[in-house]
PDBQT receptor file of N, H, CA, C and O in Angstrom, charges set to zero:
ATOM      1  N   UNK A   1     235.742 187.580  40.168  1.00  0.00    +0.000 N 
ATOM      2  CA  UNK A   1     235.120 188.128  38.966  1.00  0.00    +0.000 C 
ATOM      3  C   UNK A   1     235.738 187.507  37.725  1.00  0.00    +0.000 C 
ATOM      4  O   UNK A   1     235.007 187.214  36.779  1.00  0.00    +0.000 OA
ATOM      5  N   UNK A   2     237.084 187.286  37.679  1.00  0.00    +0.000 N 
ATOM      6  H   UNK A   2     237.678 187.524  38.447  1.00  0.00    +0.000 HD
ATOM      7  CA  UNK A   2     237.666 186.756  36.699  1.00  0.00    +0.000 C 
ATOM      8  C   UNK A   2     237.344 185.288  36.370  1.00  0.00    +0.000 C 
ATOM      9  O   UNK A   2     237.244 184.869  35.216  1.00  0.00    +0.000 OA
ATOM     10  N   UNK A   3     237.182 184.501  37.536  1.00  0.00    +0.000 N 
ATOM     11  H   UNK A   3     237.264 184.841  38.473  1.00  0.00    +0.000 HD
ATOM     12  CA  UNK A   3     237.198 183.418  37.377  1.00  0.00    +0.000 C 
ATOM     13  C   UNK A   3     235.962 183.152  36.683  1.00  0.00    +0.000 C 
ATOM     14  O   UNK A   3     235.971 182.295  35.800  1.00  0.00    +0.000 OA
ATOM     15  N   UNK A   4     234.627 183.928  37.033  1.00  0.00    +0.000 N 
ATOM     16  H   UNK A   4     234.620 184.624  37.750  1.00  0.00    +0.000 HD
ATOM     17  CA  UNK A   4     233.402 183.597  36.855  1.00  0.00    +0.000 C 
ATOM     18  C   UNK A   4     233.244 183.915  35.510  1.00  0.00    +0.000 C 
ATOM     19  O   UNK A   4     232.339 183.287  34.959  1.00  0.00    +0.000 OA
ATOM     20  N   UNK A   5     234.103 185.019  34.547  1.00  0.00    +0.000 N 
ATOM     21  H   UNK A   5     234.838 185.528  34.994  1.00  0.00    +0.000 HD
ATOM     22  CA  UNK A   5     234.269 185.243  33.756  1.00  0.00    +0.000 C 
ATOM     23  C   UNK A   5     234.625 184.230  32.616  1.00  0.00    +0.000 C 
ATOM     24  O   UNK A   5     233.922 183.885  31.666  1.00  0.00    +0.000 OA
ATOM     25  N   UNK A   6     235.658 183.912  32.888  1.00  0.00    +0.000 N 
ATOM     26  H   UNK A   6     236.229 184.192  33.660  1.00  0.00    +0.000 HD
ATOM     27  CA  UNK A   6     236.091 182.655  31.836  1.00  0.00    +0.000 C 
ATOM     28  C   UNK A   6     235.055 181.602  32.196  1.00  0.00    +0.000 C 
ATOM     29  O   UNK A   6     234.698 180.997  31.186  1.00  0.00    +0.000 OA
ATOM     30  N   UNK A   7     234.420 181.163  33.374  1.00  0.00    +0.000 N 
ATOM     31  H   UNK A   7     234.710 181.655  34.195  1.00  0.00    +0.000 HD
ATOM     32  CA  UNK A   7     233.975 179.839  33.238  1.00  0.00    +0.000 C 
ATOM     33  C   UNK A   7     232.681 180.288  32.338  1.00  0.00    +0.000 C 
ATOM     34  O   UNK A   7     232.234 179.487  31.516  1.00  0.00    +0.000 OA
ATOM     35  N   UNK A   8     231.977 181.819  32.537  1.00  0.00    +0.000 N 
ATOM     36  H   UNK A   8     232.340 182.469  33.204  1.00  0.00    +0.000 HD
ATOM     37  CA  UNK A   8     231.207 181.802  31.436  1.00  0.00    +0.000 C 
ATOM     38  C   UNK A   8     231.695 181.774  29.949  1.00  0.00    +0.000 C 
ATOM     39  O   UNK A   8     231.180 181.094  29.062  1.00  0.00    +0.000 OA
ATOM     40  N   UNK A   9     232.791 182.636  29.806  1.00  0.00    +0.000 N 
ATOM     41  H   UNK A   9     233.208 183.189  30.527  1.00  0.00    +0.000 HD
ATOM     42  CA  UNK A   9     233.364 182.030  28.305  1.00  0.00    +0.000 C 
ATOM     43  C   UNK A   9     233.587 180.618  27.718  1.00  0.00    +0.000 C 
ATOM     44  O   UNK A   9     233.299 180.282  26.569  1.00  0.00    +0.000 OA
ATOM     45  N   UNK A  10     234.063 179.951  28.538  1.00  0.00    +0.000 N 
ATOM     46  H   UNK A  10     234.297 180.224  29.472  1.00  0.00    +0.000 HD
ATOM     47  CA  UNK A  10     234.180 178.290  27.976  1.00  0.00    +0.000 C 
ATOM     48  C   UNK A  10     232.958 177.535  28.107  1.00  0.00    +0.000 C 
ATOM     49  O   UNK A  10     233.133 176.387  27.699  1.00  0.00    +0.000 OA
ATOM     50  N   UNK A  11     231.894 177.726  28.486  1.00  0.00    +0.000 N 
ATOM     51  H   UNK A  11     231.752 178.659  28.818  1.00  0.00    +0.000 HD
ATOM     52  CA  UNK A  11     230.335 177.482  28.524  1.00  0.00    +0.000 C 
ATOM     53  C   UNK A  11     230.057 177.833  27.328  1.00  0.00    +0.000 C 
ATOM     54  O   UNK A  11     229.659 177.051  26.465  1.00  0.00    +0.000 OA
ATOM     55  N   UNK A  12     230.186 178.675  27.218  1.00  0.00    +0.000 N 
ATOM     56  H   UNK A  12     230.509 179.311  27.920  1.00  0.00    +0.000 HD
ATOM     57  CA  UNK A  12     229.593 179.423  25.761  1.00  0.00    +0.000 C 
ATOM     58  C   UNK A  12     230.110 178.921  24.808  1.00  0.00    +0.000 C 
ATOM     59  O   UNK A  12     229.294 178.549  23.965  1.00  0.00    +0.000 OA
ATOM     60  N   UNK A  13     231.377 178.704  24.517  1.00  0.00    +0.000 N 
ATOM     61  H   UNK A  13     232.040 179.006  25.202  1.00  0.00    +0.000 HD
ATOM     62  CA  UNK A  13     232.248 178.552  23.980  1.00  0.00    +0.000 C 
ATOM     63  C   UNK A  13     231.997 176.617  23.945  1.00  0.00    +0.000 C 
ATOM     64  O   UNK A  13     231.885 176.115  22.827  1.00  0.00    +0.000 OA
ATOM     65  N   UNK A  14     231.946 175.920  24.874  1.00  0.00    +0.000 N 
ATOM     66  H   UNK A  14     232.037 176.328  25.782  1.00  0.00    +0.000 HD
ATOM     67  CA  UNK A  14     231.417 174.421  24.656  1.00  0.00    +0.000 C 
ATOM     68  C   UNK A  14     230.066 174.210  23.753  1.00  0.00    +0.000 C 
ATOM     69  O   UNK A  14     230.113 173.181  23.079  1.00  0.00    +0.000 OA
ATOM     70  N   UNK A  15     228.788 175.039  23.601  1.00  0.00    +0.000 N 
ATOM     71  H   UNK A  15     228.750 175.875  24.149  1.00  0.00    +0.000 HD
ATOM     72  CA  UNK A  15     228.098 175.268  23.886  1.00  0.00    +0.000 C 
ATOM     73  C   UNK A  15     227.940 175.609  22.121  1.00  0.00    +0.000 C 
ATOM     74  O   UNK A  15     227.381 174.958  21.238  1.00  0.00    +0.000 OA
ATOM     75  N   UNK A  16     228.413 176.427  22.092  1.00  0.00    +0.000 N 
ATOM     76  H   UNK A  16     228.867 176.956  22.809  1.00  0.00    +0.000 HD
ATOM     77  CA  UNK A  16     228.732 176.741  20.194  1.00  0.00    +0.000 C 
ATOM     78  C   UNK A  16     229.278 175.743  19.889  1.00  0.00    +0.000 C 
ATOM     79  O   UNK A  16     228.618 175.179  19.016  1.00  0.00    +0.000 OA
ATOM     80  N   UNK A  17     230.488 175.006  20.246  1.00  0.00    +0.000 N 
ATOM     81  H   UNK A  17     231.024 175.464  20.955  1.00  0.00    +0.000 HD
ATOM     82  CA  UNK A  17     230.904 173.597  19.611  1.00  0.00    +0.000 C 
ATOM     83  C   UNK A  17     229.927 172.659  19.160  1.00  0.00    +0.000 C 
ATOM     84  O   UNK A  17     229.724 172.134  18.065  1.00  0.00    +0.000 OA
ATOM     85  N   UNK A  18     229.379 172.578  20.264  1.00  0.00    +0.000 N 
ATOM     86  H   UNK A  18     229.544 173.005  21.153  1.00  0.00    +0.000 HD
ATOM     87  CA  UNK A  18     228.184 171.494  20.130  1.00  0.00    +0.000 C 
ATOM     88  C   UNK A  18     226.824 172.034  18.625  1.00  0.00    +0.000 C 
ATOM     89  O   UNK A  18     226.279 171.507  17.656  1.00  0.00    +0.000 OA
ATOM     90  N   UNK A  19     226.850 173.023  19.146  1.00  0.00    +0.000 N 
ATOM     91  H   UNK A  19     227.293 173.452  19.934  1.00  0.00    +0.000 HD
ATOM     92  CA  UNK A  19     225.868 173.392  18.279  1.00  0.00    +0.000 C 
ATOM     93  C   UNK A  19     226.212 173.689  17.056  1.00  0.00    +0.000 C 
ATOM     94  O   UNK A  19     225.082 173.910  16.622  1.00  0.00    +0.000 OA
ATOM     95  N   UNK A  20     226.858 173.853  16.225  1.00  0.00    +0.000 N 
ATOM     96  H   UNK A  20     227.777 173.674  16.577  1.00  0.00    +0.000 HD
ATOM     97  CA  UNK A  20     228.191 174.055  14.965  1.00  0.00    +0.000 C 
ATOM     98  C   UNK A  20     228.872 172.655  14.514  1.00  0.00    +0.000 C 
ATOM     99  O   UNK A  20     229.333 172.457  13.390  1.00  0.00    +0.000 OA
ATOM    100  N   UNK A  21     228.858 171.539  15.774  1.00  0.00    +0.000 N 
ATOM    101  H   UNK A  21     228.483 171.700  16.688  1.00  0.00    +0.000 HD
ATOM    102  CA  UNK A  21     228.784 170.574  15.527  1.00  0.00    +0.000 C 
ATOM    103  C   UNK A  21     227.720 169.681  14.761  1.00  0.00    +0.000 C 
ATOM    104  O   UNK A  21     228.002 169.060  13.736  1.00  0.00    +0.000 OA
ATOM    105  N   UNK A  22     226.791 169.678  15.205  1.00  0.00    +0.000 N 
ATOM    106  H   UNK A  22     226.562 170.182  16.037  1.00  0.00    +0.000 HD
ATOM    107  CA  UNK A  22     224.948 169.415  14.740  1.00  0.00    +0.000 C 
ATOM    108  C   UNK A  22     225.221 169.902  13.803  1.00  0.00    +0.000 C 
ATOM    109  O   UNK A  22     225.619 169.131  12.930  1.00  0.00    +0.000 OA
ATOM    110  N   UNK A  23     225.180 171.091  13.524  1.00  0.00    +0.000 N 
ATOM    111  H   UNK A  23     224.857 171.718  14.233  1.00  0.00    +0.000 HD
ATOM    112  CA  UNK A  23     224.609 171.904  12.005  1.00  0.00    +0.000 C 
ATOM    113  C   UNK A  23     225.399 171.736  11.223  1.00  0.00    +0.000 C 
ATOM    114  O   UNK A  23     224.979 172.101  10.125  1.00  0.00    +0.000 OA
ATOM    115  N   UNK A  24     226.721 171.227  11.178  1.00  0.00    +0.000 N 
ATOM    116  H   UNK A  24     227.063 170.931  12.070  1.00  0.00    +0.000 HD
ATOM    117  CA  UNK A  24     227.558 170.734   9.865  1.00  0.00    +0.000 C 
ATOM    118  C   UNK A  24     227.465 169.272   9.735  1.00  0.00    +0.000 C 
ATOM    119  O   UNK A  24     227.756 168.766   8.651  1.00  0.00    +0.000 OA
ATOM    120  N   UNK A  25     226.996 168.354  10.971  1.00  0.00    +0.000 N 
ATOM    121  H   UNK A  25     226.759 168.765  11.852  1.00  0.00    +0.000 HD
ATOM    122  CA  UNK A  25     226.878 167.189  10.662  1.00  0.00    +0.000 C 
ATOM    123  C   UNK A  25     225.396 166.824   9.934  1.00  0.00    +0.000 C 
ATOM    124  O   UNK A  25     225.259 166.091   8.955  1.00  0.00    +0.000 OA
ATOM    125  N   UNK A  26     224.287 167.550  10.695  1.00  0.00    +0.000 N 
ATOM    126  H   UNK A  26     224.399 168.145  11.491  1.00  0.00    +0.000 HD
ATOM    127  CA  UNK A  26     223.200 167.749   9.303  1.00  0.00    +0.000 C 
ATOM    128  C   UNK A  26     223.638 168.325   7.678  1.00  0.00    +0.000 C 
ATOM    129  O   UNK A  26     223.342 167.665   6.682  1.00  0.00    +0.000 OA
ATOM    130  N   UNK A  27     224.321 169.545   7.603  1.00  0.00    +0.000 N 
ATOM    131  H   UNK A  27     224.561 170.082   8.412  1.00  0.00    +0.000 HD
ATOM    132  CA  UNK A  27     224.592 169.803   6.365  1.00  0.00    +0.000 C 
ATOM    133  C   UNK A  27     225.257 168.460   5.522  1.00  0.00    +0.000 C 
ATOM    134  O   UNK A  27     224.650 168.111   4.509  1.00  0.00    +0.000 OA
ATOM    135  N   UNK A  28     226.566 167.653   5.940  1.00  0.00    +0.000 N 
ATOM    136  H   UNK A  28     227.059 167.936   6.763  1.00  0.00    +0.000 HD
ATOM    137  CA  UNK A  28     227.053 166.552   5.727  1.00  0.00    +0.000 C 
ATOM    138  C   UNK A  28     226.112 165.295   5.134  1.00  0.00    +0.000 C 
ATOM    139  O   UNK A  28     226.072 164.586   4.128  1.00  0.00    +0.000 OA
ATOM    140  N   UNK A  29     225.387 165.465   6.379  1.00  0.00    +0.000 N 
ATOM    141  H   UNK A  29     225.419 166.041   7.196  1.00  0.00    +0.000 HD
ATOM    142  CA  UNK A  29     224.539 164.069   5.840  1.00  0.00    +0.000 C 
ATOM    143  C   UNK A  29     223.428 164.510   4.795  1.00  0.00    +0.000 C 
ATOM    144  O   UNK A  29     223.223 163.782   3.824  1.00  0.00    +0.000 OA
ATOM    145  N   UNK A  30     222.502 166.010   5.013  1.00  0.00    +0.000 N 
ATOM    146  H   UNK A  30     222.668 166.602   5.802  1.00  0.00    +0.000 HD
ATOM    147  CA  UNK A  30     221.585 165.924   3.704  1.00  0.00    +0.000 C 
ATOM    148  C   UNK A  30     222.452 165.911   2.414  1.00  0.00    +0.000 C 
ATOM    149  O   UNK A  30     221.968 165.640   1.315  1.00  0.00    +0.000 OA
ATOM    150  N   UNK A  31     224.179 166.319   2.672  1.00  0.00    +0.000 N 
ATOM    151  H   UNK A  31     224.572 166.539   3.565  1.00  0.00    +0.000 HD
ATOM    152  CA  UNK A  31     224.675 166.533   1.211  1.00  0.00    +0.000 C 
ATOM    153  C   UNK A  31     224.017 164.673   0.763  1.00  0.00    +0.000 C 
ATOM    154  O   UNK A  31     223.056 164.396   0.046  1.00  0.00    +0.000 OA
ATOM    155  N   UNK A  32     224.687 163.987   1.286  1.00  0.00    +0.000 N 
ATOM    156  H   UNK A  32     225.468 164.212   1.869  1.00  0.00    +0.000 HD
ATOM    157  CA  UNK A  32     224.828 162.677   0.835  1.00  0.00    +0.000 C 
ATOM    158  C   UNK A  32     223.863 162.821   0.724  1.00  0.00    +0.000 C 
ATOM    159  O   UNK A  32     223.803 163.352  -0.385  1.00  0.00    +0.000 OA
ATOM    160  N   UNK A  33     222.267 162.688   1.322  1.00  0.00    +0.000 N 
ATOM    161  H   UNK A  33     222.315 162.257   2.223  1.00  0.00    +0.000 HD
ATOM    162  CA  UNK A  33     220.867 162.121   0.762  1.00  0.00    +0.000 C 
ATOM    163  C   UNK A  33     220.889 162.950  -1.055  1.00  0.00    +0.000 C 
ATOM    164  O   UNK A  33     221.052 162.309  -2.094  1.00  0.00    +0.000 OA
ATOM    165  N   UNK A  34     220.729 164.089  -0.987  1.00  0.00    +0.000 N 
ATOM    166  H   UNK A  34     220.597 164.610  -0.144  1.00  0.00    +0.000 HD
ATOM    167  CA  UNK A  34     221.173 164.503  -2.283  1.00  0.00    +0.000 C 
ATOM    168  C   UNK A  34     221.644 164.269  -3.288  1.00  0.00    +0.000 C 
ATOM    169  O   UNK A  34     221.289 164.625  -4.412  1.00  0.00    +0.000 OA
ATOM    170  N   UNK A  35     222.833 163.390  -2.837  1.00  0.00    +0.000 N 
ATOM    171  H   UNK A  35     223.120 163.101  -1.924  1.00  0.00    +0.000 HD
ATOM    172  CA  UNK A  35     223.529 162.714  -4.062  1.00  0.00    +0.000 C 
ATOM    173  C   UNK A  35     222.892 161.484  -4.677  1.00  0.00    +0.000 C 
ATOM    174  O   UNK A  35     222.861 161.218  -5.879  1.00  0.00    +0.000 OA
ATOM    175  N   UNK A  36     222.221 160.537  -3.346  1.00  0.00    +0.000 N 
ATOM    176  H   UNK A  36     222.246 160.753  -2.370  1.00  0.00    +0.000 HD
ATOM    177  CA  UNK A  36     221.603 159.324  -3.776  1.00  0.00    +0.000 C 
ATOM    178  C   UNK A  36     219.926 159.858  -4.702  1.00  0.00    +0.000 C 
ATOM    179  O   UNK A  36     219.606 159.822  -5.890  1.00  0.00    +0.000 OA
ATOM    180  N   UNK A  37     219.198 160.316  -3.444  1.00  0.00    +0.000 N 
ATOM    181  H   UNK A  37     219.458 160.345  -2.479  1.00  0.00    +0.000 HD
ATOM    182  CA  UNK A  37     218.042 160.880  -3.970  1.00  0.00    +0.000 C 
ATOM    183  C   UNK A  37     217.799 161.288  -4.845  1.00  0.00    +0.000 C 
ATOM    184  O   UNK A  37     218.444 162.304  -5.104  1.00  0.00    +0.000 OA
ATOM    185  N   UNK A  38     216.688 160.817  -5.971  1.00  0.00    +0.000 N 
ATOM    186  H   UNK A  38     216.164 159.992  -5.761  1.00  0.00    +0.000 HD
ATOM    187  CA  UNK A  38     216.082 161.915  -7.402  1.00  0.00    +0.000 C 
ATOM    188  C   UNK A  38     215.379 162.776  -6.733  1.00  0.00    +0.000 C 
ATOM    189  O   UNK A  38     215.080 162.671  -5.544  1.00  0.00    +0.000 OA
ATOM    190  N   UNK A  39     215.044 163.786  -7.570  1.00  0.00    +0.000 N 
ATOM    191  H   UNK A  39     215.286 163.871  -8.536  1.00  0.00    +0.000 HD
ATOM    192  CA  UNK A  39     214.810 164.987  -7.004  1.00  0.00    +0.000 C 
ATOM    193  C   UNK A  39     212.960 164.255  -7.479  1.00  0.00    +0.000 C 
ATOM    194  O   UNK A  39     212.555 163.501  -8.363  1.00  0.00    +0.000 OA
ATOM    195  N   UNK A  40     212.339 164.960  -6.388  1.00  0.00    +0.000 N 
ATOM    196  H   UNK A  40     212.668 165.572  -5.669  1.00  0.00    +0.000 HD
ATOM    197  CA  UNK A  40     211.002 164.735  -7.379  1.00  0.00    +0.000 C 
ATOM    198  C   UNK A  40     210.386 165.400  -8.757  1.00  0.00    +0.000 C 
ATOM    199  O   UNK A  40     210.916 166.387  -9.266  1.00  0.00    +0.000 OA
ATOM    200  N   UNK A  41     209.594 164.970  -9.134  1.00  0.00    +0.000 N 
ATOM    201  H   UNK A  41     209.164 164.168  -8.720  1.00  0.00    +0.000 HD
ATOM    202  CA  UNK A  41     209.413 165.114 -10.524  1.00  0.00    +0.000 C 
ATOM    203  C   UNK A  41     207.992 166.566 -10.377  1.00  0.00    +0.000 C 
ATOM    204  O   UNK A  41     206.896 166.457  -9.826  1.00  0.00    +0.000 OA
ATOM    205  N   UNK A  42     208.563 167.769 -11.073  1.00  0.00    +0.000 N 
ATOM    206  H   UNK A  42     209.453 167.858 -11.521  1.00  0.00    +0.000 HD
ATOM    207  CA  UNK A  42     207.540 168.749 -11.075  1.00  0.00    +0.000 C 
ATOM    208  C   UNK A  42     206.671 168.960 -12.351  1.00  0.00    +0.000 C 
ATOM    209  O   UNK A  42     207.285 169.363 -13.339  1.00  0.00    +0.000 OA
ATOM    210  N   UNK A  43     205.182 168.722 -12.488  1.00  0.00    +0.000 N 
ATOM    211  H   UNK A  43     204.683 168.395 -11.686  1.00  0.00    +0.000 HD
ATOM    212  CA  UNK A  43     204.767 168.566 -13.561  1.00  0.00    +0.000 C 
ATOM    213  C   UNK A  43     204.051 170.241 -13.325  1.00  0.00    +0.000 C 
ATOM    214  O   UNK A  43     203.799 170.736 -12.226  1.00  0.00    +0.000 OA
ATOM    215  N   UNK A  44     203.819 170.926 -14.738  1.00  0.00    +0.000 N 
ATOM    216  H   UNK A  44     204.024 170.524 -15.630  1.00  0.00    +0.000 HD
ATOM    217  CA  UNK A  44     203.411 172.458 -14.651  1.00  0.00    +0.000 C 
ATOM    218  C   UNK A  44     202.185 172.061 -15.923  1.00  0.00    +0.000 C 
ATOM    219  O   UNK A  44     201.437 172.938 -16.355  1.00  0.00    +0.000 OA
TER     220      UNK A  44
C-alpha cells in the first residue's frame, strides 16, 4: 500500500513539473514577444 502510494505521489508530482514547466516557459517567451511587438493600433 505504501509503496503504491508514493509511486502515485511522484507521478503526480513529475507530472506538475512538467506542466508548471510549459506554463512559465510560455509566460517567459510571450513576455519577450511583448517587449519586441507594437501593440496594435485601436482606432474608436
Amino acid at each position: 500500500m505504501k509503496n503504491r502510494l508514493t509511486n502515485w505521489i511522484l507521478q503526480v508530482h513529475r507530472l506538475m513539473g512538467w506542466v508548471l514547466c510549459v506554463f512559465f516557459l510560455m509566460w517567459f517567451l510571450s513576455g519577450i514577444v511583448m517587449l519586441y511587438h507594437r501593440f496594435p493600433r485601436v482606432y474608436c
